[in-house]
N, C-alpha and C positions, 0 to 999 in steps of 0.2 A: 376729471372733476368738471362738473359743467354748471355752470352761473345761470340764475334763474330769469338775470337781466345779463343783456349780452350787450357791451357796450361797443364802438366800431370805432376808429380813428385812424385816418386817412393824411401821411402827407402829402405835400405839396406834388411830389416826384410823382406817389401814384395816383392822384388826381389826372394830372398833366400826362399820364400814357392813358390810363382809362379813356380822358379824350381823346388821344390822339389814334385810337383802336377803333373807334366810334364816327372818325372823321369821313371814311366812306360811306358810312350809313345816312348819316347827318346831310351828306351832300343831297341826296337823295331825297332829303323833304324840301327840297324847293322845287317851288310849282313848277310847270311846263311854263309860264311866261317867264322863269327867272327871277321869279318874284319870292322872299322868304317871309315863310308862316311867324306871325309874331303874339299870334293868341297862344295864352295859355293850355294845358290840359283840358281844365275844366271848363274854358271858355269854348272850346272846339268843339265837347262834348256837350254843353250845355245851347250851342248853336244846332244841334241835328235833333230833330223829334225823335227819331227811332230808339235815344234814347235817355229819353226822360227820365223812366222810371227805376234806370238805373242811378241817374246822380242825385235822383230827390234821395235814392239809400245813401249814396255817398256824402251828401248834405247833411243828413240827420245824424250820420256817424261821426262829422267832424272832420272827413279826410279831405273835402273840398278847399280846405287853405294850403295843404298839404301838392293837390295837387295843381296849386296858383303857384307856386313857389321855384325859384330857379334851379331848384335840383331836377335830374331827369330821371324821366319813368319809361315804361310801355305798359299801354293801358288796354286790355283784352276785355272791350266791353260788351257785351251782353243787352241784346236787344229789348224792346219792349215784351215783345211776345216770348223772351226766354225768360224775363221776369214775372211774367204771369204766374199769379200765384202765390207771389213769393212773400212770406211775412217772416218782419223783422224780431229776432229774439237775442238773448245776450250775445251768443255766437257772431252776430252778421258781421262783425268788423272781420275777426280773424277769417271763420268760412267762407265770405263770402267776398267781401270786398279786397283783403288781402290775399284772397288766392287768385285774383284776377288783377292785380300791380305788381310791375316789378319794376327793382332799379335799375339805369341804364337802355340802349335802346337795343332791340331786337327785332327785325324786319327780314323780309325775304333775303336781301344779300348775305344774310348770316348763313344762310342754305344755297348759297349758290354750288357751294365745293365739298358740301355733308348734305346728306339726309334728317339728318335730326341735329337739335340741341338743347339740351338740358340748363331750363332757365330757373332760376330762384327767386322765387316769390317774396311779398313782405311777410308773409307770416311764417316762414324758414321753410315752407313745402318747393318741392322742386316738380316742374312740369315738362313734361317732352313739345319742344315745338316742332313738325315733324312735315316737312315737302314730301309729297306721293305725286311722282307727276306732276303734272302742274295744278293739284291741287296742294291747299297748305289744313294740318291740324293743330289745335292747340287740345291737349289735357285729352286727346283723343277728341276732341269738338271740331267741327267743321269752322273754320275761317271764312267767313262770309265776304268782308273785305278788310287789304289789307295797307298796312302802309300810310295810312292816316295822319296827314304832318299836323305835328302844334310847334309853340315856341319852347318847350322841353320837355318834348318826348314824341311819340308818335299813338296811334290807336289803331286797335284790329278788333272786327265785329265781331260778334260769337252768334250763332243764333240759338245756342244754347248755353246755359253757365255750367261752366267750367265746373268739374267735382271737386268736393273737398272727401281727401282720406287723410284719416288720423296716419300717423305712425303706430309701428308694433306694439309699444308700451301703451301711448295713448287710446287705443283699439282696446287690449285687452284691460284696461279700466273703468270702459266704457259701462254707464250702466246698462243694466235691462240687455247685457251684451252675452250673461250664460256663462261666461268665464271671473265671477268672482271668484272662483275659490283658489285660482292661480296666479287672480290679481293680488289675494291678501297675502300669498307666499309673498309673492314680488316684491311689492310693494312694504315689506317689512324692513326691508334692506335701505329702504329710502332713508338720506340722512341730510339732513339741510342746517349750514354752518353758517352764523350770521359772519360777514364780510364786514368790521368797522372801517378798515384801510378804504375800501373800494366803496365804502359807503357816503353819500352824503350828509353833515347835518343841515337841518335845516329852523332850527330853532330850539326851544326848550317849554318842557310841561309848567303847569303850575308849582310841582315837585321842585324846578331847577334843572331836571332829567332832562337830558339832549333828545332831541329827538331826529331820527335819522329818514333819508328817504333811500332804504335797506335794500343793500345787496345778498343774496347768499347764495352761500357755494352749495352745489347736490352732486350728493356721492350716491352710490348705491355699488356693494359690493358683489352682489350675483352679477350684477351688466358691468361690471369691470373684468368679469370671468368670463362668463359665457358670449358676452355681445352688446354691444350700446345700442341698445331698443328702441330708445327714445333718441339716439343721435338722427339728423333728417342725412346727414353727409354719411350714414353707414348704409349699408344694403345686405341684410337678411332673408332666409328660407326659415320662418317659424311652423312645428305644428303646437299648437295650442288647443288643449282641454275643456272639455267644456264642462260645466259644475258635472253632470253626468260622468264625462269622462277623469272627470278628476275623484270620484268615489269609484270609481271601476278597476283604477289604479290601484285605490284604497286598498280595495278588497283583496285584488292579484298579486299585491309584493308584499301587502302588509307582516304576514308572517313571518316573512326572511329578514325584518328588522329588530325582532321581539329581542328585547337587550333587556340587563340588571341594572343594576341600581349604585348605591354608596357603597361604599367598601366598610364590612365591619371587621375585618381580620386581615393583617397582613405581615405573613410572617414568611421565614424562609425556611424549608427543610432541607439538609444535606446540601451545605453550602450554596447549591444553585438553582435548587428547584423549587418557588414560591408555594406558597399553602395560604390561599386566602380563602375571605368570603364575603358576598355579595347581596345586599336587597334584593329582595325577586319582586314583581307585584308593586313597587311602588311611585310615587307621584315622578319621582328622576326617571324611574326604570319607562316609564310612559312620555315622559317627554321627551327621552335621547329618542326611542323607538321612532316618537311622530317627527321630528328631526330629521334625523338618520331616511325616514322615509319618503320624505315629502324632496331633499335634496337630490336621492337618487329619481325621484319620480321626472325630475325636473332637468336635470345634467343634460340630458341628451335631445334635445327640443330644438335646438339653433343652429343652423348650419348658415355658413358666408355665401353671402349671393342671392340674387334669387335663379332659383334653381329649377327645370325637370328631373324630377326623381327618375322617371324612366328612360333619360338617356343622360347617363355618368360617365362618365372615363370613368374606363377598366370595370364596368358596373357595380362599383364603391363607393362609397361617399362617408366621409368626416364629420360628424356633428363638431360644434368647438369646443367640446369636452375633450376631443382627440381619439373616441371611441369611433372605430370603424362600423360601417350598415352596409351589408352585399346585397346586392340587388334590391334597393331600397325602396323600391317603389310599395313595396308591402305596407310601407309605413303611414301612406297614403291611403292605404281601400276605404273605402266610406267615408272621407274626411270631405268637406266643404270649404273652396276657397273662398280668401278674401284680401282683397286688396288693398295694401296700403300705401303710406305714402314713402316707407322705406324699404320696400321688401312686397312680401307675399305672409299669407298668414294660411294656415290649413287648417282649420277646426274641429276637431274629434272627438266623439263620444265614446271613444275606445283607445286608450294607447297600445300600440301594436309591439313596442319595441320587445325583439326576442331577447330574453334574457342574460344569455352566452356572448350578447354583442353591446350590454350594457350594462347591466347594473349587477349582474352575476356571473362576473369572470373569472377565468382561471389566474390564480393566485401563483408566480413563480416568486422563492428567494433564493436569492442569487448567494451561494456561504459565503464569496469573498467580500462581501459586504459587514461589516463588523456591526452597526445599528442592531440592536437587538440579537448579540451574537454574545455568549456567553462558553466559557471549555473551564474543563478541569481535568491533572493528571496528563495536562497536552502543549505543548505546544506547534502554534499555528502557522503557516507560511503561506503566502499567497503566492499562486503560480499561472505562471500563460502558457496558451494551449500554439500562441504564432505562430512557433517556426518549428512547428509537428505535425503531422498530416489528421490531427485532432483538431485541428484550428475551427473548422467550420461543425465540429462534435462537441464541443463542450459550448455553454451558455454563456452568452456575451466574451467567451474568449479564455474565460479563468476560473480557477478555482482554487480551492484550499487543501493544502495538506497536513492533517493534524497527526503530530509524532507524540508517543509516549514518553514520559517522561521518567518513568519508572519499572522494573521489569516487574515488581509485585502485580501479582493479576487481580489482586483486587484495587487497582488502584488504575484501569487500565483508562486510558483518553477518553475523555468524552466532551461534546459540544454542542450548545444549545440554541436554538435559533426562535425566535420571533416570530409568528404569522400573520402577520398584519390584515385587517380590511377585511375578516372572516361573517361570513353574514349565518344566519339560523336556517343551515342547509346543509343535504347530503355532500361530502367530500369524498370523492376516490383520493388518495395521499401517496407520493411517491418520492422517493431520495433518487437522485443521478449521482453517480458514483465514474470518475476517469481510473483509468488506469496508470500505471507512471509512464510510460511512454506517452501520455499526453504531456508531458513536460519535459523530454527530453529523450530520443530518439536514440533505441536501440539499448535502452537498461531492462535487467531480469525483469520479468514480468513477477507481481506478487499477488495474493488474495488475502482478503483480509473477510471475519466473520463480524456481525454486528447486528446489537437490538437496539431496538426502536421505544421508546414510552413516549407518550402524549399527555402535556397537560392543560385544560381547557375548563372552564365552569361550567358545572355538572346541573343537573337538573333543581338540584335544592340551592343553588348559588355559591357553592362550594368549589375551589378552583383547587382541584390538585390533578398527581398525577395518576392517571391507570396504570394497574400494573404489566410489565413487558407486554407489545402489539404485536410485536413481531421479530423475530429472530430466534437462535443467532441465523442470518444467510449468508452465503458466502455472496462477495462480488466477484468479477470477472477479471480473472490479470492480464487480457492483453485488449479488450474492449470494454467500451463505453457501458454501462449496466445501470439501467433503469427499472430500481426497486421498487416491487409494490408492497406497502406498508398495510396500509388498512383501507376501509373504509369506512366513516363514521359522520355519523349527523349529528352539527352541532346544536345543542338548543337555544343555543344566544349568540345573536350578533355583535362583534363586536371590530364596530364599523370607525377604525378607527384617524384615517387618513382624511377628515372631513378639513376642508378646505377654507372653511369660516371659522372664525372664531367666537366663541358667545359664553354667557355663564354658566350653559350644561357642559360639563367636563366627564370624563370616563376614564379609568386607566387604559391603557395603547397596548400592554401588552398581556393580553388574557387568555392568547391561542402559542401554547408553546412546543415543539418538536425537538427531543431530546435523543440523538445517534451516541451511542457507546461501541466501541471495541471490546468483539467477547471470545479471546481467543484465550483458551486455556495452557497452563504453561508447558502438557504435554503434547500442545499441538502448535509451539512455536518454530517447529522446523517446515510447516507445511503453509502456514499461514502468518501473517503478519501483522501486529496491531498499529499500523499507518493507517487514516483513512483516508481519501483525497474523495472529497466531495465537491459535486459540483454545485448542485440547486435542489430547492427543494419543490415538488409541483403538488400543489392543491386544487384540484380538478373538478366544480361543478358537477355532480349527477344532476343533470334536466329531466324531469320526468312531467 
């Protein structure tokens, strides 16, 4: 959470090292006679013509008592001739004046035993001050001269001024910047708490109302996920959309979001099998859709660092969604950089991102997981594949072994799983199936037959189930057996692992996969109604 006034408070301890870090510098501004500078800043600067019409800006801004004052600065000022030009507007304190003061002093000795150092400015931008040889830069500016003693602080010439860049967040806010349509996402999340503890008052209205001189806290829950945009102490790889790019996207994922609505029925058939129904077509079914869309458009945009896309370790890279990009430099073709003051930004009128590597993955569930796991006629047992030469064959290590509970064959096991995060797309669907030597080395090997139903919201908003997809098959009794069930396109998303919270709501569980044991009772000598399942896989068709 970050304060929209940042207040600073310093004690005595760290005052008193701050000087004493400073003490080599400081020796430093006394003349070659031995003699010590006792003018102020502004006294020093307002002695040299070269730069006047940098402190009649400083004068008009008000920072001239600021910089009379016994506090210490380094003052990187900017010549006449790099002022040329230059007119004042609401901006000049922060852009222009405070990107050229900082606290404390910074002079060549700071480079004596580095190449660069990264100084903080008053308006919270950080500038590289950077020795090449024996020449020095600031902000990427040539140094004209340096080392300029006052009574607190020192001055370095620029012969040019110094850049102002926004940060990430304050970039893509910008107006007339082409990227609104990613700033209103953004920007939605913004939340500002008024602070009365941290707040001042300072009198009262006509009312009797106190009147305060107001702190408040800013939250924003995307930049608490993805990345602190607007942090100056973060450092970011964005690529950012431009209005063009951001309807491009529209258009290319929009389908795979298309989701229902209210629940008008919800009932259950056959102890475990749901029988609902759903709005199609309406104001919810439209606003989870642009939701649901606009979140995935946007997950995968932020990577730490600023980075080259074209040279990664292992030629991978990590957005901070935790989605992997292989050779990512693709993500970049046609994009236009820009520079900020935390990071890098890459601008695109095209989002590249392949599908299969973000926002349209393959769906595993794991059966030892109970969440969304339902049986009947069974009971279940969770088992580990460790200390089997299955260990590195089955999914995360374990699985389930669901036992009959009955010898009536119409009553034979069955267990129902969940498919969470299914979006309005083709699915190849498949059940892993262990063997029992995955759980225990050197027992009969068995087979077992079994059907498959799915049930999912149907085209009229109707959630039931199809009748049998597939089966009975047998599995394999001494290897691992990866079933292929169907393949089936779903017509609604339902995307339901969203990571925000807000007043559109959806039921979570609208994509279900239902395994039964179908062995009949004159084929109980051959086959076995145990199943030991491992995972289930939902497989993206890309076309």
């Amino acid at each position: 959470m970050k304060r929209t006034i940042i207040q600073l408070s310093f004690g005595l301890g760290v005052l008193a090292f701050a000087a004493g870090c400073q003490d080599h510098l400081w020796d430093d501004h006394y003349g070659i006679d031995g003699s010590t500078e006792t003018r102020t800043l502004m006294q020093v600067l307002e002695s040299r013509p070269e730069y006047s019409a940098f402190c009649e800006v400083v004068r008009s801004q008000g920072l001239d008592s600021l910089l009379s004052t016994d506090q210490t600065f380094t003052v990187w000022a900017p010549t006449n001739e790099a002022m040329a030009g230059y007119v004042e507007d609401a901006d000049t304190k922060d852009q222009l004046l405070n990107n050229h003061i900082s606290r404390y002093l910074y002079g060549m000795v700071d480079l004596a035993d580095t190449a660069s150092v990264r100084v903080r400015m008053l308006n919270g931008k950080s500038q590289d001050y950077v020795r090449e040889g024996g020449a020095y830069t600031f902000a990427g500016v040539p140094v004209e001269a340096t080392d300029i003693a006052a009574g607190n602080g020192i001055i370095h010439t620029l012969r040019q001024r110094a850049p102002f860049y926004y940060n990430l967040y304050e970039s893509i806010r910008q107006k007339d910047n082409g990227t609104d349509s990613i700033a209103r996402f953004l920007t939605s999340f913004d939340e500002y708490t008024f602070d009365e503890e941290g707040s001042t008052a300072i009198g009262k209205n006509e009312q009797g109302q106190i009147l305060y001189d107001s702190i408040f806290d800013f939250n924003n829950d995307w930049l608490r996920r993805y990345g602190f945009l607007h942090s100056e102490d973060s450092v970011y790889t964005m690529i950012v959309p431009t209005n063009e790019g951001w309807e491009d996207g529209r258009r290319r994922m929009a389908r795979y979001f298309r989701t229902f609505g209210e629940t008008l029925k919800d009932t259950v058939k056959s102890l475990i099998i749901p029988d609902r129904e759903y709005a199609v077509g309406t104001a919810l079914a439209d606003s989870l859709s642009d939701t649901y869309l606009k979140q995935a458009m946007c997950m995968d945009l932020v990577f730490r660092k600023d980075l080259d896309f074209g040279d990664v370790p292992g030629d991978s890279l990590a957005s901070t969604s935790g989605n992997v990009f292989h050779h990512p430099s693709y993500l970049l073709s046609g994009a236009t950089e820009v520079p900020v003051s935390n990071g890098r930004i890459w601008k695109t009128s095209a989002l590249k991102h392949k599908p299969e590597e973000s926002w349209l993955k393959t769906i595993v569930v794991e059966a030892e997981n109970t969440a969304g796991r339902e049986s009947n006629y069974a009971v279940i047992s969770s088992r580990s594949a460790s200390s089997t030469s299955f260990r590195d064959s089955v999914s995360e290590g374990r699985f389930i072994e669901v036992a009959a509970t009955s010898e009536n064959p119409r009553q034979q096991p069955v267990v129902q799983f969940t498919v969470p995060n299914t979006l309005a797309a083709k699915y190849n669907v498949y059940c892993v199936f262990a063997p029992a030597g995955a759980y225990m080395e050197g027992v009969a090997a068995d087979s077992t037959k079994v059907n498959f139903y799915l049930n999912y919201v149907h085209e009229d908003g109707r959630m039931y189930e199809d009748a049998v997809i597939a089966g009975p098959m047998p599995t394999h009794g001494e290897t691992m057996t990866k079933m292929f069930v169907t393949q089936i396109e779903l017509p609604y998303a339902n995307y339901s692992e969203s990571p925000f919270e807000g007043p559109l709501t959806q039921d979570d569980d609208c994509v279900k996969l239902r395994v039964q044991a179908n062995v009949d009772r004159n084929e109980t000598t051959k086959f076995t109604r145990t199943m030991r399942i491992d995972c289930l896989i939902f497989e993206p068709v890309i076309e």
